[in-house]
DOVO-501766 format. One record per residue: x, y, z of N, C-alpha, C in turn; chain. Coordinates in steps of 0.001 Angstrom, whole numbers, padded with zeros to 6 digits, always signed. Example, Ala and Ser with C-alpha at 12.3 -4.5 7.8 and 13.67 -1.06 7.14 Angstrom:
<rs>
{r {+013190, -005690, +007800}, {+012300, -004500, +007800}, {+013200, -003300, +007800}, "A"}
{r {+012850, -002250, +007080}, {+013670, -001060, +007140}, {+012900, +000030, +007870}, "A"}
</rs>
This chain:
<rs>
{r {+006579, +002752, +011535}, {+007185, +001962, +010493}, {+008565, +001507, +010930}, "A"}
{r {+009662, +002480, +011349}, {+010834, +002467, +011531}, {+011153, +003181, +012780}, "A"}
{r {+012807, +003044, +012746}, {+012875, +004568, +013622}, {+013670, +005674, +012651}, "A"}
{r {+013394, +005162, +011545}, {+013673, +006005, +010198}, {+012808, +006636, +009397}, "A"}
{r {+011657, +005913, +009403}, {+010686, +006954, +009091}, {+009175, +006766, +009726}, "A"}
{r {+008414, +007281, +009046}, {+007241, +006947, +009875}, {+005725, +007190, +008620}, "A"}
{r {+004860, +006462, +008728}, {+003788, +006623, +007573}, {+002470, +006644, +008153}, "A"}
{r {+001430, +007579, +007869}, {+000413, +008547, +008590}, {-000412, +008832, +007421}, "A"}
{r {-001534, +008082, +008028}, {-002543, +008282, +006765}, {-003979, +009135, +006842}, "A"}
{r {-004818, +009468, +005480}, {-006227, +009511, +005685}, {-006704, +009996, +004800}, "A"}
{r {-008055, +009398, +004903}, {-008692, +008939, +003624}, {-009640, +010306, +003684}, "A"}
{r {-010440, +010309, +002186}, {-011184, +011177, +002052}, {-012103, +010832, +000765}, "A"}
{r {-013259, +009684, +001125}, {-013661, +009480, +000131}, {-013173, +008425, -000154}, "A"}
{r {-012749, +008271, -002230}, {-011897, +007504, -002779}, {-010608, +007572, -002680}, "A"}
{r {-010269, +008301, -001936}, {-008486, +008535, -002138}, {-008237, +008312, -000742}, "A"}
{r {-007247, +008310, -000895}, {-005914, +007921, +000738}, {-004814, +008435, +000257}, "A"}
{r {-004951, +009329, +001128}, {-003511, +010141, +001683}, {-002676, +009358, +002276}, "A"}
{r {-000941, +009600, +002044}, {-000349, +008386, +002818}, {+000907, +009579, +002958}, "A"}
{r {+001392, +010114, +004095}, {+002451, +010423, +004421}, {+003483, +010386, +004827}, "A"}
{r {+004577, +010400, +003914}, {+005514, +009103, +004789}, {+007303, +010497, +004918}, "A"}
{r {+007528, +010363, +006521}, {+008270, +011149, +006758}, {+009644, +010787, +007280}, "A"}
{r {+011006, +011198, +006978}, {+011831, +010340, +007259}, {+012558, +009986, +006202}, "A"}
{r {+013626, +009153, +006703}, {+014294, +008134, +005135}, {+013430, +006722, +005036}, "A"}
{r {+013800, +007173, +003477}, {+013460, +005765, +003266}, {+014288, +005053, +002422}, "A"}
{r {+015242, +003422, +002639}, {+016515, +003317, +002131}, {+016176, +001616, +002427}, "A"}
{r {+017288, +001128, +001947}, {+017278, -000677, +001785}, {+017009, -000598, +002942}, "A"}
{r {+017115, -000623, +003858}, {+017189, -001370, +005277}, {+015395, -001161, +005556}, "A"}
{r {+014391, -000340, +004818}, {+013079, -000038, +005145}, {+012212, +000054, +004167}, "A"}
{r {+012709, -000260, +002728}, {+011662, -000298, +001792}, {+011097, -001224, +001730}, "A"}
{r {+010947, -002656, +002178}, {+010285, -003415, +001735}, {+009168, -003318, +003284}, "A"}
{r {+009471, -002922, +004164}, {+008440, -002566, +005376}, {+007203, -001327, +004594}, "A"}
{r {+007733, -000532, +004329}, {+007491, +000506, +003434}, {+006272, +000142, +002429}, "A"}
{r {+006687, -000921, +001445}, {+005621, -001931, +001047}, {+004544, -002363, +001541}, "A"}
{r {+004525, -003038, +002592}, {+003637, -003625, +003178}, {+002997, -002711, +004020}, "A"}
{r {+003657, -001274, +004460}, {+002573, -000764, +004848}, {+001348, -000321, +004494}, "A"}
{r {+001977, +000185, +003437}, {+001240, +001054, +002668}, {+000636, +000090, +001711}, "A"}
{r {+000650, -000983, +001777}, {-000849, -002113, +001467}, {-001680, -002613, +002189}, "A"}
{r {-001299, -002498, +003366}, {-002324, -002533, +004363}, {-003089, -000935, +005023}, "A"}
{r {-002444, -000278, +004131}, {-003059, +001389, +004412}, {-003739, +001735, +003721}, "A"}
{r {-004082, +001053, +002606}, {-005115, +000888, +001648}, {-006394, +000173, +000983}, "A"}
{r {-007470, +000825, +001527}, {-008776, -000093, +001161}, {-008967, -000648, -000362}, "A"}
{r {-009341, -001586, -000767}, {-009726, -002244, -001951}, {-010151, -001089, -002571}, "A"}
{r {-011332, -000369, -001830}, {-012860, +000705, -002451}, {-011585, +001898, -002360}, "A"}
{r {-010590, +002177, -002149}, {-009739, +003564, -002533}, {-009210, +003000, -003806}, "A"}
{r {-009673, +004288, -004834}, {-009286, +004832, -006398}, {-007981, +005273, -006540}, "A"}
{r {-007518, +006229, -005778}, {-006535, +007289, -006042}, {-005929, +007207, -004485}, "A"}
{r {-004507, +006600, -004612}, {-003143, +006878, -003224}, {-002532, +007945, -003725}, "A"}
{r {-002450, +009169, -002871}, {-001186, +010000, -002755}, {-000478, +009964, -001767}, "A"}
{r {+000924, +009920, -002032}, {+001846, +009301, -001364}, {+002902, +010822, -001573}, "A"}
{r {+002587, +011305, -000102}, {+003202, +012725, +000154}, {+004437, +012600, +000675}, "A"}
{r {+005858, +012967, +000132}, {+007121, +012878, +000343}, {+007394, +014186, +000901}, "A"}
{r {+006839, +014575, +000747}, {+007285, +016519, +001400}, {+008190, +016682, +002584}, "A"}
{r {+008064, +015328, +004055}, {+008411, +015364, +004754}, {+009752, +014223, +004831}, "A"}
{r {+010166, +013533, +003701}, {+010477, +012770, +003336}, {+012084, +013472, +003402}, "A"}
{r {+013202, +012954, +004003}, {+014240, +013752, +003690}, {+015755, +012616, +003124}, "A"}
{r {+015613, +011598, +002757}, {+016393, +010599, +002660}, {+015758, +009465, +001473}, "A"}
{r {+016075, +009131, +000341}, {+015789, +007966, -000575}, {+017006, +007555, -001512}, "A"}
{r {+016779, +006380, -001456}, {+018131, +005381, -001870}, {+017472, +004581, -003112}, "A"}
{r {+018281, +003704, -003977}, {+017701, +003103, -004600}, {+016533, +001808, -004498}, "A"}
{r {+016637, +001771, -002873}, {+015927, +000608, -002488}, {+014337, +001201, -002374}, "A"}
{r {+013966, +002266, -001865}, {+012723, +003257, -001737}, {+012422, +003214, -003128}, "A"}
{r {+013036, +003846, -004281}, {+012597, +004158, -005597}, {+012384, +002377, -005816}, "A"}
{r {+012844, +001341, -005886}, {+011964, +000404, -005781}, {+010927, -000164, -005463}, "A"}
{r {+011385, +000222, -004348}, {+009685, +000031, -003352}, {+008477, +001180, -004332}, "A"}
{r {+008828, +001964, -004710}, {+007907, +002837, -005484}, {+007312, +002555, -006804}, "A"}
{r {+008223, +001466, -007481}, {+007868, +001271, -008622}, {+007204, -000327, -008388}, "A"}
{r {+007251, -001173, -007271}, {+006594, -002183, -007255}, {+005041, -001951, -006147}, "A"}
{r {+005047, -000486, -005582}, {+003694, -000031, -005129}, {+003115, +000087, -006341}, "A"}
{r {+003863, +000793, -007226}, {+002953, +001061, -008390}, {+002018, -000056, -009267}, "A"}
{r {+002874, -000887, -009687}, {+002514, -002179, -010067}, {+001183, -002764, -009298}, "A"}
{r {+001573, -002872, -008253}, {+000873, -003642, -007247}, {-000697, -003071, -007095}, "A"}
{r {-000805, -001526, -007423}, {-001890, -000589, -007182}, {-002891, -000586, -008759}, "A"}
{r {-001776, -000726, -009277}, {-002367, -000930, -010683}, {-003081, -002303, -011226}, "A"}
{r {-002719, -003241, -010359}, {-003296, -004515, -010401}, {-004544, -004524, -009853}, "A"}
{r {-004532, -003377, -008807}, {-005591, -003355, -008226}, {-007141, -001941, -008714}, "A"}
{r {-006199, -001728, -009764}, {-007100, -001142, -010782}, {-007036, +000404, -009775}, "A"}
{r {-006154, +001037, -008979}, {-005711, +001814, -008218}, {-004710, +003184, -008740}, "A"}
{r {-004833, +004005, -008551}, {-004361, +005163, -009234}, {-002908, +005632, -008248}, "A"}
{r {-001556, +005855, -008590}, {-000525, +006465, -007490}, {-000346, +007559, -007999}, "A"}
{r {-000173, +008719, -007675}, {+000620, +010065, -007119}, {+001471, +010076, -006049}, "A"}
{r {+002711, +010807, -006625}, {+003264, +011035, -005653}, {+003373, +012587, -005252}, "A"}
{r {+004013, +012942, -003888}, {+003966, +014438, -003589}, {+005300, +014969, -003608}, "A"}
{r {+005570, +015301, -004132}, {+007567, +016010, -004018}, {+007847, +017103, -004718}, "A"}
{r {+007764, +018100, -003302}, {+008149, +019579, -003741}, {+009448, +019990, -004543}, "A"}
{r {+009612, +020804, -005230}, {+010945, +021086, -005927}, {+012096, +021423, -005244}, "A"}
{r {+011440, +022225, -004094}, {+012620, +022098, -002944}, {+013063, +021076, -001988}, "A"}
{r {+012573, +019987, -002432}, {+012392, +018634, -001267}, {+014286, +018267, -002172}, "A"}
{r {+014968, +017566, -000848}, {+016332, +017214, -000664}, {+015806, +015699, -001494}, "A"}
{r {+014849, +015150, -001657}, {+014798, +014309, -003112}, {+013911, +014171, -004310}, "A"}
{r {+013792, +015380, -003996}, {+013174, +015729, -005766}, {+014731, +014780, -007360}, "A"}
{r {+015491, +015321, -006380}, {+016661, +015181, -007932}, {+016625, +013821, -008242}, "A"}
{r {+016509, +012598, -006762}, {+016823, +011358, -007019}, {+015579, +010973, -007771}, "A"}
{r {+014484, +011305, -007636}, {+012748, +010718, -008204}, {+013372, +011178, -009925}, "A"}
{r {+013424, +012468, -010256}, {+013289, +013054, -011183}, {+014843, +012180, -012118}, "A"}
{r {+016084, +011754, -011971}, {+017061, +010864, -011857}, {+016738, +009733, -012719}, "A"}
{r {+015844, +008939, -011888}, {+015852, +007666, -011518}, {+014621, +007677, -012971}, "A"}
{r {+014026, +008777, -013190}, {+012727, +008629, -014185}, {+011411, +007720, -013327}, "A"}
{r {+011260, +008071, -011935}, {+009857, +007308, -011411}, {+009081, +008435, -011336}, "A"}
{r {+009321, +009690, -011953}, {+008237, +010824, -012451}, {+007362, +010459, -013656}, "A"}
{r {+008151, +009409, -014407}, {+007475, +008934, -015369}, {+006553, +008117, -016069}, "A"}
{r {+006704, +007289, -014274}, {+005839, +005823, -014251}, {+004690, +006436, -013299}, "A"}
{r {+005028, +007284, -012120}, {+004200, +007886, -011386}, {+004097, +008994, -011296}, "A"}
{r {+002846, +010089, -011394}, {+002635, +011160, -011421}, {+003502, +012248, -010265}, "A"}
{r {+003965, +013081, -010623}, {+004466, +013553, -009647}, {+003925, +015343, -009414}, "A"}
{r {+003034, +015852, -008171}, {+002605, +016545, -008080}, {+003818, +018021, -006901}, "A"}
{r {+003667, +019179, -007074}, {+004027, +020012, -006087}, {+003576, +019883, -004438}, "A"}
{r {+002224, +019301, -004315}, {+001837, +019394, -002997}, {+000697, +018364, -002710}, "A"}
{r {+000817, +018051, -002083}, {-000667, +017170, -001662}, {-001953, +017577, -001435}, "A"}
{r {-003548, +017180, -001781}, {-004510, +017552, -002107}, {-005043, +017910, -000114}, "A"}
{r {-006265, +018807, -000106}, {-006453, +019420, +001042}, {-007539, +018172, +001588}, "A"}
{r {-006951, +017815, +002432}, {-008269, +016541, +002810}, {-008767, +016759, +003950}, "A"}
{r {-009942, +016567, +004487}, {-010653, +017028, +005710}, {-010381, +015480, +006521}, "A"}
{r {-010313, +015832, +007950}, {-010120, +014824, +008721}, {-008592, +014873, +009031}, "A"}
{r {-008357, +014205, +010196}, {-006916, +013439, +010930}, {-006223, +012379, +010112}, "A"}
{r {-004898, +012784, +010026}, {-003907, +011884, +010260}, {-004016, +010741, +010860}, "A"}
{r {-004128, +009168, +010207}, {-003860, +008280, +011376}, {-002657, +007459, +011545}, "A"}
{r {-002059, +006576, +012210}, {-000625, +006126, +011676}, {-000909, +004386, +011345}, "A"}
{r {+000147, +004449, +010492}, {-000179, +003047, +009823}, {+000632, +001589, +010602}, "A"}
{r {-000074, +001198, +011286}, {+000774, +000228, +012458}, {+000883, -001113, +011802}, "A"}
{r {+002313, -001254, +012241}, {+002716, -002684, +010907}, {+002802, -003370, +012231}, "A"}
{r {+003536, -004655, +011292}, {+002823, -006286, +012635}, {+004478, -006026, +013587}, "A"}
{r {+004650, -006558, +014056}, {+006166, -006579, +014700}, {+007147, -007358, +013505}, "A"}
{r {+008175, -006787, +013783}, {+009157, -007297, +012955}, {+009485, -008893, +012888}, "A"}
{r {+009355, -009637, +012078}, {+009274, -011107, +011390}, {+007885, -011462, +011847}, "A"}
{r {+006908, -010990, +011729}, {+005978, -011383, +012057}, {+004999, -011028, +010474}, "A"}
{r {+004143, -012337, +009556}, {+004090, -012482, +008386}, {+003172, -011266, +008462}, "A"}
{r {+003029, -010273, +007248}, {+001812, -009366, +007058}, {+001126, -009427, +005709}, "A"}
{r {-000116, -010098, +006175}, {-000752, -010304, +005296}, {-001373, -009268, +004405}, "A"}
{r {-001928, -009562, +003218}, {-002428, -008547, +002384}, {-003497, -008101, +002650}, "A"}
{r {-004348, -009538, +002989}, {-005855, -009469, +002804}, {-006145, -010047, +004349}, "A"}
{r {-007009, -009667, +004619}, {-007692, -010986, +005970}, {-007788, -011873, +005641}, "A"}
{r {-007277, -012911, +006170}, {-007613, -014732, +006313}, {-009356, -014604, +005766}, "A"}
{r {-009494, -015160, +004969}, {-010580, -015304, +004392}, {-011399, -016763, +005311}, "A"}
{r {-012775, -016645, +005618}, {-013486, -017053, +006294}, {-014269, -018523, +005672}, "A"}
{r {-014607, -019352, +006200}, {-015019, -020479, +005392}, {-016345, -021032, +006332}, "A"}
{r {-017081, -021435, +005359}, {-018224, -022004, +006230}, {-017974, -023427, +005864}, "A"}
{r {-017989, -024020, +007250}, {-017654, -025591, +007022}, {-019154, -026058, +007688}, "A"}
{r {-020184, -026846, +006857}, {-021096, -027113, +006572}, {-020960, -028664, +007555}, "A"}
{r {-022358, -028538, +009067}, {-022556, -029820, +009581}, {-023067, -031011, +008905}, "A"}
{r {-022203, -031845, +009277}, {-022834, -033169, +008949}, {-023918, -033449, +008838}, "A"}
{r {-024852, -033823, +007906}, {-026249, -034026, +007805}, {-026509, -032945, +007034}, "A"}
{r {-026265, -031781, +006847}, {-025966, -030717, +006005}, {-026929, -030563, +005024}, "A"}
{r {-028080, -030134, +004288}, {-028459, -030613, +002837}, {-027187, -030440, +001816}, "A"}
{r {-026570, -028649, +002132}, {-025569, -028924, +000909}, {-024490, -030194, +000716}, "A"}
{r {-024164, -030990, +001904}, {-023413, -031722, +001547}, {-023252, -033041, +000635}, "A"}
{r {-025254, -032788, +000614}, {-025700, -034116, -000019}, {-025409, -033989, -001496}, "A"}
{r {-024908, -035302, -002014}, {-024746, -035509, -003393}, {-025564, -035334, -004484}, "A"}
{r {-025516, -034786, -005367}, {-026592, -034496, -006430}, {-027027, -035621, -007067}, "A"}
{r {-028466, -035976, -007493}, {-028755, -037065, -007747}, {-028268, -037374, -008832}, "A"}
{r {-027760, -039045, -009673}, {-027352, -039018, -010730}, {-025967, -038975, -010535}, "A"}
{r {-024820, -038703, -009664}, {-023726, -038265, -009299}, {-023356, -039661, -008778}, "A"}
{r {-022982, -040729, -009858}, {-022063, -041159, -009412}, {-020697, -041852, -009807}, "A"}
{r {-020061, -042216, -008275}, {-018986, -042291, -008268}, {-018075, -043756, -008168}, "A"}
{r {-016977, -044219, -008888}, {-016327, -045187, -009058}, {-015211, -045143, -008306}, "A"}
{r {-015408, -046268, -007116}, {-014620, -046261, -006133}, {-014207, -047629, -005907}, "A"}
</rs>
């Protein structure tokens, strides 16, 4: 992600684990964003988003947190977050009231399988949400291209 933090995922099922270790502060929340939308399948229900390793958040991260949320919820998508009571930002989450918009759990759920890491595009380079969506452009002579009978037109 950075050389500030770093985000490491894996799925299990409907859910995706997303671990994100490091600070996270203006200069990396909106990278932060986009990773972790491209770290997420359409068909995943439930993101937990494990801070445990997390040792740095600013007001720009707790943003980025409340417009993941949004964004997940549009997508009919469930967030948790992970932040131990002893974590160095439990106080700012709990503060800020984003315990309130997003669930906030002691530990992250036991998931079988590896860690993978979430590789963003190079820096200024656009990252899309979705894949370029595919188009069938239909040859000339085509049947579909032919006009429906009765169809016409004033030119």
């Amino acid at each position: 992600m950075s050389d500030l933090a770093r985000v490491d995922t894996r799925r299990a099922g409907t859910t995706q684990l997303v671990r994100i270790t490091g600070e996270l502060d203006l200069s990396n929340a909106r990278e932060l964003t986009d990773a972790l939308g491209h770290a997420v399948p359409d068909d995943v229900t439930l993101v937990v988003v494990d801070l445990s390793g997390t040792t740095y958040l600013d007001s720009g991260g707790i943003a980025a947190f409340f417009r993941l949320s949004q964004r997940l919820r549009d997508r009919r998508q469930d967030l948790r977050l992970v932040v131990p009571h002893a974590s160095p930002i439990r106080a700012v989450v709990e503060l800020t009231r984003l315990s309130q918009v997003i669930p906030v759990d002691e530990s992250a759920p036991d998931l079988p399988g590896q860690m993978a890491y979430a590789a963003l595009p190079p820096d200024g380079a656009p990252a899309p949400s979705q894949p370029p969506p595919t188009t069938d452009v239909p040859e000339p002579g085509d049947p579909d291209l032919a006009e429906p009978e009765g169809d016409q037109r004033n030119g």
